[in-house]
C-alpha positions as CSV (number, residue, x, y, z in Angstrom):
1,X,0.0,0.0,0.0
2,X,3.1,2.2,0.6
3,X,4.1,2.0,-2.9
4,X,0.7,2.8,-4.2
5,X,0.6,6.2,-2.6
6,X,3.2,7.7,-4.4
7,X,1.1,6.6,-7.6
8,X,-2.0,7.6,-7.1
9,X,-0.8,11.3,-5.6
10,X,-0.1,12.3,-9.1
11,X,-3.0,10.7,-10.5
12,X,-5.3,12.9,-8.3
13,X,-3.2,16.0,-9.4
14,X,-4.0,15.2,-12.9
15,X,-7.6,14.0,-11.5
16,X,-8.2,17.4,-10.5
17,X,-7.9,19.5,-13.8
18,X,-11.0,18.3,-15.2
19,X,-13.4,18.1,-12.3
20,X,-12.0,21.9,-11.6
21,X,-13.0,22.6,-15.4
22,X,-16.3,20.9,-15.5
23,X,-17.6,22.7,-12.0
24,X,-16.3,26.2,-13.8
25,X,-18.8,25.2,-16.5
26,X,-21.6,24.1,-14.0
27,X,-21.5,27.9,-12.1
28,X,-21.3,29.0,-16.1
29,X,-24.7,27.0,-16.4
30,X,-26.5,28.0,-13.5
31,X,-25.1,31.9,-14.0
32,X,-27.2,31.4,-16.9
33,X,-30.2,30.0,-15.8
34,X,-31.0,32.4,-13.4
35,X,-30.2,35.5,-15.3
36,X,-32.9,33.8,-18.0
37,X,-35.2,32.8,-14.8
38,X,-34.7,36.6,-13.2
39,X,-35.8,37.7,-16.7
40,X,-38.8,35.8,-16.9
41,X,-40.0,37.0,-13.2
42,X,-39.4,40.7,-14.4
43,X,-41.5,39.5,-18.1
44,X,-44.6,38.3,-15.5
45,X,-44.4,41.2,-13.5
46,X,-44.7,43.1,-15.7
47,X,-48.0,40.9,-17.7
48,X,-49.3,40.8,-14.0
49,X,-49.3,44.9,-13.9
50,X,-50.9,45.1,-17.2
51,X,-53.4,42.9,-16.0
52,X,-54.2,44.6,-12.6
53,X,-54.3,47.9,-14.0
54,X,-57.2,46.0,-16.6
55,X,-58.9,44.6,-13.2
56,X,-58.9,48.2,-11.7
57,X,-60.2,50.0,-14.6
58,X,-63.1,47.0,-14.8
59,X,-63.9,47.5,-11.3
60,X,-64.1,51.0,-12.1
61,X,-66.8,50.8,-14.8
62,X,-68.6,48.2,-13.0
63,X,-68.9,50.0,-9.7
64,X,-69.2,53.5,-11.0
65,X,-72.9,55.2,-10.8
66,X,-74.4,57.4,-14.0
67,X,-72.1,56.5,-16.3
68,X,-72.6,55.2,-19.8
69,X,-71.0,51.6,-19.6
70,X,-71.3,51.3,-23.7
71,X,-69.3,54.5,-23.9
72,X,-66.8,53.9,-21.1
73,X,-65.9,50.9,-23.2
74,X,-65.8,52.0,-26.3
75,X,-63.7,54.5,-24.9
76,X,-61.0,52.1,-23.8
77,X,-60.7,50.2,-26.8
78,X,-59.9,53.8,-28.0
79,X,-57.2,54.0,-26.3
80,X,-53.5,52.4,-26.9
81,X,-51.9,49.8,-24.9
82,X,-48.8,49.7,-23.5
């Protein structure tokens, strides 16, 4: 067993190369998987603001008293979207 230790110490030097190059591409990998998963939150944020400022302006016509609901929408599809 003696003898063996002076083999396998330069084995696990050269051992150690690759796994040091395949956990630099692993933190690569997972860099780029959350800057793509920190994209897609700010992309349904912002769909989620679109669609409570729709909600709001619904509740609006809905609970509002006198006021043409016909007009009030065609009013709205008047107007441009973000």
């Amino acid at each position: 067993m003696q003898h063996w230790i002076w083999v396998l110490i330069p084995l696990a030097a050269i051992g150690i190369a690759p796994f040091k190059m395949w956990l630099r591409l692993k933190e690569r990998q997972l860099e780029q998987q959350s800057m793509m998963t920190a994209e897609k939150t700010a992309q349904y944020a912002a769909h989620t603001e679109r669609l409570e400022e729709r909600m709001r302006v619904l509740e609006r016509i809905a609970t509002d008293k006198g006021v043409n609901l016909s007009d009030e929408i065609e009013a709205l599809r008047d107007t441009p979207l973000n």
